[in-house]
N, C-alpha and C positions, 0 to 999 in steps of 0.2 A: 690624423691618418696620413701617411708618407704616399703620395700619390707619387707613379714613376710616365712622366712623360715618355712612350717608348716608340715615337715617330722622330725623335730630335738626335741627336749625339749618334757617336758611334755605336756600333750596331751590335757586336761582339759583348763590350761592357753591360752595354743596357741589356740585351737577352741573358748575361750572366747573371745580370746585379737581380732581374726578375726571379730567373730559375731555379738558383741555389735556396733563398730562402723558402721558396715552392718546393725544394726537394727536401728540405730540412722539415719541413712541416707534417710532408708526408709519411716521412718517414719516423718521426714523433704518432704519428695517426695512426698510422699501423703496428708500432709497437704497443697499443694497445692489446691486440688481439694477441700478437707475440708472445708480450708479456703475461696474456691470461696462459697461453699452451706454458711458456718455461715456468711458472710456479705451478701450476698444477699439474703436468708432469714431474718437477722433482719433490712433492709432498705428498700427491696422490695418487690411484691405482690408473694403470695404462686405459682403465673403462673409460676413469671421469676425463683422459687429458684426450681419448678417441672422440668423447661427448664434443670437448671444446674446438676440434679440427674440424669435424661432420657439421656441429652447429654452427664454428662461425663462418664456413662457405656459404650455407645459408645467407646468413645475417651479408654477408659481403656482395651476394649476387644481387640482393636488393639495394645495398646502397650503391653501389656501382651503377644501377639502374637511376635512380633519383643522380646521381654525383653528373650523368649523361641528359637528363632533363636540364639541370644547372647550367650547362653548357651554353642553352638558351639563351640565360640571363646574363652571363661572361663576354658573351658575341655582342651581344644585341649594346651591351654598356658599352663594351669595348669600343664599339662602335660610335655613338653617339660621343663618346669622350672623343671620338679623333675628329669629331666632326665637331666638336664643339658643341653642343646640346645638352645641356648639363639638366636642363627639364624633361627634355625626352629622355635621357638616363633614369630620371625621378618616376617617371611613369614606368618604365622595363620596371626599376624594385618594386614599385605597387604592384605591377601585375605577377611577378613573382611571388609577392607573399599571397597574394589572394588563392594565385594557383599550389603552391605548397603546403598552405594551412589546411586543402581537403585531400591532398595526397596524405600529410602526415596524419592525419584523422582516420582516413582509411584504411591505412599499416596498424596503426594501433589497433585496430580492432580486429584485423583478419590476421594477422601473423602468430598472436598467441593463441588463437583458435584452430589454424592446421600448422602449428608446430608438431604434432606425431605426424602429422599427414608426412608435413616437410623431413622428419629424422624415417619414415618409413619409404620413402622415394628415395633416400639414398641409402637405403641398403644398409642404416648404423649395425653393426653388432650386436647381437641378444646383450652384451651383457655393459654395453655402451648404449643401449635404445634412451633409458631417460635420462642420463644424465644429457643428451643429445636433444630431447625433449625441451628440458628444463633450461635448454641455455638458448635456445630457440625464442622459447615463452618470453622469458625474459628480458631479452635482447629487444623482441617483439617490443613490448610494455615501454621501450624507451626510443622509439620511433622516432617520435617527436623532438628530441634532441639531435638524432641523427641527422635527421633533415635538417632542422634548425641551423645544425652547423654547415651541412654542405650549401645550403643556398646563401648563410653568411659567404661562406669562402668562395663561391661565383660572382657576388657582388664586388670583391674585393679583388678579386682578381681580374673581371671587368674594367675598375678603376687602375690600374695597376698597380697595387697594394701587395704585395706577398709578406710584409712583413709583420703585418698584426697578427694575422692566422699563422705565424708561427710563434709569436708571443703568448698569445691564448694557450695553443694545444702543449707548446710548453710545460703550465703549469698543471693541465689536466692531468699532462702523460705521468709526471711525478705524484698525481694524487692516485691515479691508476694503478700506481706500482703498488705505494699504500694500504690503498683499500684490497689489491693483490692477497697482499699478505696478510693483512688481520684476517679478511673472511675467508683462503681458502686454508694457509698454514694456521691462524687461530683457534676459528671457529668451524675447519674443517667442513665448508659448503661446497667444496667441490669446483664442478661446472657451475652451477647457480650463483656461487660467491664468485666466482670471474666473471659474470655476466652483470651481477649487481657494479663490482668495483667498471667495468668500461659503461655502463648509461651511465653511473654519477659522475663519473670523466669526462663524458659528453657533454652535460648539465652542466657542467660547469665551466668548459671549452665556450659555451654559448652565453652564459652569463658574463665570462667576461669580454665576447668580444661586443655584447651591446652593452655595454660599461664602456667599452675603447671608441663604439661611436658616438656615444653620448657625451664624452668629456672630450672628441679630437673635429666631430662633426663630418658632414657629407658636404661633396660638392651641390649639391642641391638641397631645398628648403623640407624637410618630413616634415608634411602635411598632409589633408586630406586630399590635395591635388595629385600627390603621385599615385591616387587612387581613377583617378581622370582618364576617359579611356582603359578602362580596366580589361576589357573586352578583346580592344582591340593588341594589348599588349600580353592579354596572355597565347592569343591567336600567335603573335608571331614568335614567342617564347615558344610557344610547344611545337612550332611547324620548325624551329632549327631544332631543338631541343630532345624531342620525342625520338626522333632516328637516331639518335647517337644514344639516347636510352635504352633504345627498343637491339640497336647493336652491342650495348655493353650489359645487357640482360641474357641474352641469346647467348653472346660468347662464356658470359660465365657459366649460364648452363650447361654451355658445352664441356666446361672443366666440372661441373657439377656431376656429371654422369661420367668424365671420367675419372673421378675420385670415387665412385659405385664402382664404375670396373673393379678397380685398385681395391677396395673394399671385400671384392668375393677373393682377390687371391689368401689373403691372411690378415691376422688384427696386427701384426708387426709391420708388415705393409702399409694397411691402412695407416697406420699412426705414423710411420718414415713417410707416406705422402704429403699427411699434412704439415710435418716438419721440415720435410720440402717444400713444400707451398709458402711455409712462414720467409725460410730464408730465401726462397727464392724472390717471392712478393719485395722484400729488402732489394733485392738485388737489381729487378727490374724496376725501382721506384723513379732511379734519375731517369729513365727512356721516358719515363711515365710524366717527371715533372718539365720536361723538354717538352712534350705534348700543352698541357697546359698553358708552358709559357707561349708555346710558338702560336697557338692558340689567340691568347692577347697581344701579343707582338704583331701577328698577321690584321688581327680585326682592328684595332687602333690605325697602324698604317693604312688599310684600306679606308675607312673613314675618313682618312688625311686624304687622301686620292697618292697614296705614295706604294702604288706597288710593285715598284724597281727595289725599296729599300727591302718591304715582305721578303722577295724572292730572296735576294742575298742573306734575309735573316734565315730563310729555310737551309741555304747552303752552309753558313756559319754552324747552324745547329745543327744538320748530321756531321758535320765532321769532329764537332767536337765532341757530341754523344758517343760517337762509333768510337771517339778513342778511349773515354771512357769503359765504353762496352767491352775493347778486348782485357782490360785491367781486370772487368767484374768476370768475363768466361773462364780467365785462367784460377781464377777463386774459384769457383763454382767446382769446373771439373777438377782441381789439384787439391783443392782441400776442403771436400765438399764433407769427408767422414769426421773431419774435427769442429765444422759446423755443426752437422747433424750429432755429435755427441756434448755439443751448449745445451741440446735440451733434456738428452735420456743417458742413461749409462746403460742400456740393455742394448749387446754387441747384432743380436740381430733387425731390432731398428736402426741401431745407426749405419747399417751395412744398405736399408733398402733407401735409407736417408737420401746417404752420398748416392747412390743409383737414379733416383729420381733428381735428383738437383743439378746431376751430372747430363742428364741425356735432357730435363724440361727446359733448362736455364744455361743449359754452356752456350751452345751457339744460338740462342736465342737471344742472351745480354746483347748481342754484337746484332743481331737482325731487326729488334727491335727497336733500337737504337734509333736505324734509317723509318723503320716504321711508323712510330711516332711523331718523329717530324714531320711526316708526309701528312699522318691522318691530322696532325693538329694546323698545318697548311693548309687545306678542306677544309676545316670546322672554321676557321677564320678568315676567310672566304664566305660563309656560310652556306656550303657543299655540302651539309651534313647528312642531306639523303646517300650522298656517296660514301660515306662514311658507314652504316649501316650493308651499303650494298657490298663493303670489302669483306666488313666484320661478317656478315653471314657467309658469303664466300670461304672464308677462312675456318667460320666455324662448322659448316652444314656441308660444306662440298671435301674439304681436304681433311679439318681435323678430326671430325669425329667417325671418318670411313676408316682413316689411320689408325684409330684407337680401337676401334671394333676389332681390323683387321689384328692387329698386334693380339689385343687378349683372345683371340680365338686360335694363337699356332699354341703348337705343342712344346708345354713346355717355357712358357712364354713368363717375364717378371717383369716388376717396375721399372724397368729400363729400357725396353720397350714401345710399353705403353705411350710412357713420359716424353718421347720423339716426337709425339704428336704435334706438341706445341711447334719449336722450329719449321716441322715441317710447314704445318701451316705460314707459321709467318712469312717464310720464303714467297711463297706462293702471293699470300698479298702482296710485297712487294714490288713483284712483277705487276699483279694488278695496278698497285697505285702509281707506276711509273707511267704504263700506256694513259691511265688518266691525265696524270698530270702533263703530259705531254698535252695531249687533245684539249688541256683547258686552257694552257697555254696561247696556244693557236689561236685559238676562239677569242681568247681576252686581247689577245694582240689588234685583233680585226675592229675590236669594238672602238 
């Protein structure tokens, strides 16, 4: 295992040499689900590829939830590695796995039991309702890889590791593609055959990265000692952990409802949302894997007691995201219709495609950008109640009045609606600046 000392060398390098493999990883992870909408849209009928947009919001707002729990274990490692504590690291994974193995017990039981509950809260389609079901159920049943792999990839990112969790999901994402297409082009399963091919993807994302720690090892001894204070370490796991869960649960739901808006205008609509979502999701993954890094970059140096290096890495990191950011807005809105037609050839999806990918994600590549860095400078720190208190701001106060407002004018489409997002983000922005100003202050005095 390639540990990345990220308190030593220059600052720029290190937070790239972290991020990139972080953004390649993600971005392998999410073409999973991708990959299920672009084969079963171009084999199947618009019901089953609506089932797999509608289902996998679902299946996403829940790991997104757990991926925010993880958070915990990222920090709390992070930490201890800058501190040098390579036991008290051992103890955080103990207490992570103890705390994960009855989260993942619990999904698996309740998620395929209100999958119609889940496809009827958002409003699926009559003629999309099971196959939206059935990728729900499914998805549901393989929980336990899910998890499996997000609390792998917090340990590792903890350590500063990003490069085995890109080796693993790697090889998953090409068995994903595979299993794609035997079960939904072969044997014709639909939603249900794209929901099988991503858990055996996962199962096996997780198989090999406890293969990669078993043959490369941990800074610390796996015994039954990092079970040692079990109590006390899932306590402080879930006190950073849970807010940044309970904020990336909330805010999905907020996009959760407003993919139900989107949903009563038309099934063309619905379906260019989620084809927006996919490429969008693509789009904003490096603001996303900047977070992450800045994340372990931040809580290692504090550890170290180094947080003159932090701050300059928070600087480094918006500037280079933002430049990223205006390269992905000008995609987004200039060529957002030949995006949206990689997945369908039917002219009026891909017209509300580009409409939603143009207004969710143009100026948002660019806002988010600064966003991310901020909220991942919080979480590493471990601010993370602050964290929660932007994400509900953003999602309770701005984006979802935005979104009501929008689908109630006359006359009103996916373009819209879709403004929700920036606007919000804007908004936090401004929040997380007056913070971090005021924590500043504060940390100086100390």
């Amino acid at each position: 295992m390639k540990q990345n000392n990220l308190t030593e060398g220059k600052i720029l390098p290190s937070l790239l040499g972290f991020a990139v493999p972080v953004f390649f990883t993600m971005l392998l992870q999410f073409l999973y689900g991708t990959v299920d909408m672009f084969v079963v849209s171009r084999f199947e009928s618009t019901a089953e590829a609506s089932g797999v947009t509608t289902g996998s919001i679902i299946m996403a707002t829940l790991t997104n939830a757990v991926t925010g729990l993880t958070t915990g274990v990222s920090v709390l490692v992070a930490q201890r590695i800058g501190e040098r504590d390579y036991e008290g690291s051992g103890r955080v994974v103990g207490g992570g796995i103890a705390l994960f193995a009855f989260v993942a017990a619990a999904l698996t039981v309740a998620v395929p039991l209100l999958a119609e509950s889940f496809a009827h809260m958002m409003d699926a389609p009559s003629e999309a309702y099971e196959a939206t079901a059935s990728y729900i159920r499914i998805t549901g049943l393989g929980s336990v890889f899910i998890i499996a792999y997000n609390v792998l990839g917090g340990i590792f990112r903890g350590l500063g590791d990003s490069r085995t969790p890109l080796l693993t999901v790697a090889v998953a994402a090409v068995v994903n593609l595979i299993f794609d297409i035997v079960l939904v082009r072969g044997f014709g399963m639909g939603a249900a055959g794209a929901a099988v091919a991503t858990v055996a993807a996962q199962g096996i994302s997780v198989a090999i990265s406890l293969v990669a720690i078993r043959r490369t090892g941990l800074p610390f001894a796996v015994s039954k000692q990092i079970f040692a204070g079990k109590k006390a370490s899932v306590g402080a796991i879930v006190r950073l952990g849970l807010p940044v869960a309970v904020q990336n649960l909330l805010s999905s739901f907020s996009f959760v409802i407003i993919q139900a808006l989107i949903n009563g205008l038309s099934l063309a609509a619905s379906v260019g949302a989620g084809i927006g979502d996919k490429v969008g999701g693509i789009l904003l993954l490096l603001p996303a894997s900047y977070l992450q890094a800045m994340s372990a970059f931040v809580a290692q140096n504090i550890g170290a007691k180094k947080r003159e290096r932090a701050k300059l890495g928070l600087m480094w990191g918006i500037i280079t995201a933002l430049g990223f950011g205006v390269i992905t807005a000008y995609i987004s809105v200039v060529h957002g219709d030949f995006l949206g037609s990689l997945f369908t050839n039917e002219p009026e999806v891909i017209k509300n495609a580009h409409w939603y990918i143009a207004s969710a994600y143009g100026v948002d590549c660019m806002l988010t950008a600064v966003l991310f860095c901020l909220v991942g400078y919080f979480n590493g720190n471990g601010k993370t109640v602050f964290s929660l208190v932007q994400g509900l701001f953003g999602a309770f106060v701005i984006r979802l009045p935005y979104a009501f407002f929008a689908s109630s004018l006359a006359n009103t489409n996916i373009f819209f609606i879709g403004l929700a997002a920036p606007v919000s983000s804007f908004f936090q922005i401004i929040l997380c600046v007056i913070e971090y100003i005021r924590f500043e202050k504060n940390a100086n005095r100390e």
